[in-house]
C-alpha positions in Angstrom: -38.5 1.9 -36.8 -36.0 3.3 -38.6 -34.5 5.5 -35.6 -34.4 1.8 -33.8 -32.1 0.5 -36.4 -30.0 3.0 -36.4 -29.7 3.0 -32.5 -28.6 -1.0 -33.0 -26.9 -0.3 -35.6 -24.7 2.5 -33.6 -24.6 0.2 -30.8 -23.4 -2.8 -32.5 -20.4 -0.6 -34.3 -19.2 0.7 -30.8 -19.5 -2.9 -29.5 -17.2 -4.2 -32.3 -14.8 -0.8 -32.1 -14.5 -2.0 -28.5 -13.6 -5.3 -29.2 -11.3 -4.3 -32.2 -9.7 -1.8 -29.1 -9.2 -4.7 -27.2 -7.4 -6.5 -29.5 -5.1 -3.3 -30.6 -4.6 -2.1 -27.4 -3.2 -5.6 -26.1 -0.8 -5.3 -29.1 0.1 -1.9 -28.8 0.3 -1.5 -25.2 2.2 -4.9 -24.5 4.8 -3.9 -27.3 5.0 -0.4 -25.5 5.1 -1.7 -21.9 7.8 -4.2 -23.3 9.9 -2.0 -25.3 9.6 0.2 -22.2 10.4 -2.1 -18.7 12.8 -4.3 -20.8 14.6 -2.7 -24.0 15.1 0.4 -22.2 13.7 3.1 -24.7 12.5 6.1 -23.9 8.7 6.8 -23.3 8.2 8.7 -26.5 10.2 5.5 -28.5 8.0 3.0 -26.5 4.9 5.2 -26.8 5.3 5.5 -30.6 6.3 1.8 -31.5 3.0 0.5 -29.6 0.8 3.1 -31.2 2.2 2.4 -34.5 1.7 -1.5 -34.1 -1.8 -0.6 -32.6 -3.0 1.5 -35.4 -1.6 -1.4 -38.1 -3.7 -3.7 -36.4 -6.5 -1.7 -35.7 -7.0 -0.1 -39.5 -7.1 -3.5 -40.7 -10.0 -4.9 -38.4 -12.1 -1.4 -38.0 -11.8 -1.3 -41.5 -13.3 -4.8 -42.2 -15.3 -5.3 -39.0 -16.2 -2.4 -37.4 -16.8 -0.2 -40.0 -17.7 -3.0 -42.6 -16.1 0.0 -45.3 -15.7 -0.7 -48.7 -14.6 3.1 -49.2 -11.2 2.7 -51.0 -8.3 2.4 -49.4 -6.5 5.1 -50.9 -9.2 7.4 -49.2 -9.3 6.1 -45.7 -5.9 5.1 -44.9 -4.5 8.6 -45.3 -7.5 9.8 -43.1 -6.8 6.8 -40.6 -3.2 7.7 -40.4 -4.1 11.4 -39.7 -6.4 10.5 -36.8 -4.2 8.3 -35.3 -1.3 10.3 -35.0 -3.1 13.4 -34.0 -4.7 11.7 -31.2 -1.4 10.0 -30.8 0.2 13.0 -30.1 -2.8 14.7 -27.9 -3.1 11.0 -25.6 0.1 11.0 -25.0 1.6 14.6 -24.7 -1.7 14.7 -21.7 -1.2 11.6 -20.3 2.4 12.2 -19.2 1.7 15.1 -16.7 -1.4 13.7 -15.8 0.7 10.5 -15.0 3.7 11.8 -13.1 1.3 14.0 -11.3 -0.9 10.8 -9.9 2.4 8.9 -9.8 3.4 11.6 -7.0 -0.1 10.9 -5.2 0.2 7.1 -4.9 4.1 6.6 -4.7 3.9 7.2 -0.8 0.8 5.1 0.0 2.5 2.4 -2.3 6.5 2.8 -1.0 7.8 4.0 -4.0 10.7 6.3 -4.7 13.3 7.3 -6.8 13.7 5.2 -9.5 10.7 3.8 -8.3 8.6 6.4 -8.9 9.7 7.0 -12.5 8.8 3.8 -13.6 5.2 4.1 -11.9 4.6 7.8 -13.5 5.9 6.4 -16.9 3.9 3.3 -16.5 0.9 5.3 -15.3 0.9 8.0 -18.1 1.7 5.0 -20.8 -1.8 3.9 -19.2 -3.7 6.8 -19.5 -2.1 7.9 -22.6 -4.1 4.5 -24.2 -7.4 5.1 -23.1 -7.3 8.3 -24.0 -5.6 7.8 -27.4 -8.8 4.9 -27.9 -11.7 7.6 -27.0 -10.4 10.2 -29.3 -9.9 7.5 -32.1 -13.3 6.3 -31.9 -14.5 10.0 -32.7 -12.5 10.9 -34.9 -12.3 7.3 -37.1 -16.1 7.6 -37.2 -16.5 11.3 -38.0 -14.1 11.8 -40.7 -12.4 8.4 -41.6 -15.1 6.8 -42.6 -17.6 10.0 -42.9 -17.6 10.5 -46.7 -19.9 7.6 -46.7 -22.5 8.4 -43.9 -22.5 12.0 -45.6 -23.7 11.3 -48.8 -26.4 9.6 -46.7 -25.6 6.0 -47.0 -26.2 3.2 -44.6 -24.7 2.1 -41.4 -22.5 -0.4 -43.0 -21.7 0.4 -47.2 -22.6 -3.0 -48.5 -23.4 -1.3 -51.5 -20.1 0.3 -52.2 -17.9 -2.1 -54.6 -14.5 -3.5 -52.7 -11.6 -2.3 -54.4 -9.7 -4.8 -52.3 
C-alpha cells in the first residue's frame, strides 16, 4: 500500500514537473529563439536570457506546484539557482557540438548553406540544449533542491512544514 502511494505520488510530481517544463520552456525558449533570429545576440546571450527567464518562472511554480515545498526560501533558492546554472552550463556547452554536427547532416537533404546552415546548427543546439537542460533539472531539483526534506524522511509533498512565505 504504501509502496503504491509512493509510486502515484512519484508519478503525479513528474506529471506536474512536466507541465511546469512546458510552461518554462515556452518562456525560456521563445525569449531565446527571439532574442536569437531577431535581436541579433549571440547564442550564449540568447541561451542565457531564456534560461534565466525559464528558471524565474520555473522556481516559482515547482516550488508551489510540483514540489508543493514549504522548505524556506532562503534554503532552496540558493540550491535552485545552483542546479540551474550547472545544468545550464552542461545543456548548453553539449548541445552546441551536438547541434552544428547534426546541422551538417541535414543541411544538404534540406538545401541549406552558409548562413543558412548557421542559423539551423544554432537553432538546432538552442533545441537540444533545452531538453537537455530540463532532464538534468528534474534530477538534480529533486535530489538536492528539495532533498533536505525527503531525507529526514518526510512525505511526498511537506504539508506539515510551516510556510515561511
Amino acid at each position: 500500500m504504501i509502496r503504491s502511494q509512493m509510486l502515484r505520488s512519484g508519478a503525479a510530481g513528474l506529471f506536474r514537473y512536466a507541465a511546469v517544463g512546458i510552461v518554462n520552456t515556452i518562456v525560456g525558449l521563445a525569449l531565446t529563439m527571439l532574442l536569437l533570429n531577431k535581436a541579433g545576440c549571440s547564442y550564449w546571450t540568447s541561451a542565457a536570457a531564456g534560461t534565466a527567464a525559464g528558471v524565474a518562472v520555473s522556481y516559482a511554480l515547482n516550488r508551489r506546484f510540483t514540489f508543493r515545498s514549504r522548505l524556506p526560501v532562503a534554503g532552496t533558492l540558493p540550491r535552485f539557482i545552483v542546479v540551474a546554472a550547472l545544468c545550464y552550463a552542461a545543456a548548453y556547452s553539449c548541445s552546441r557540438p551536438l547541434g552544428t554536427a547534426l546541422a551538417g547532416l541535414l543541411a544538404g537533404p534540406v538545401g541549406a548553406s552558409g548562413e543558412d546552415e548557421v542559423a539551423l546548427a544554432r537553432n538546432i543546439a538552442a533545441l537540444l540544449g533545452c531538453v537537455f537542460y530540463t532532464v538534468l533539472g528534474y534530477c538534480g531539483h529533486r535530489c538536492w533542491t528539495f532533498r533536505s526534506h525527503y531525507a529526514q524522511g518526510g512525505s511526498e509533498f511537506p504539508h506539515d512544514h510551516p510556510d515561511p512565505l
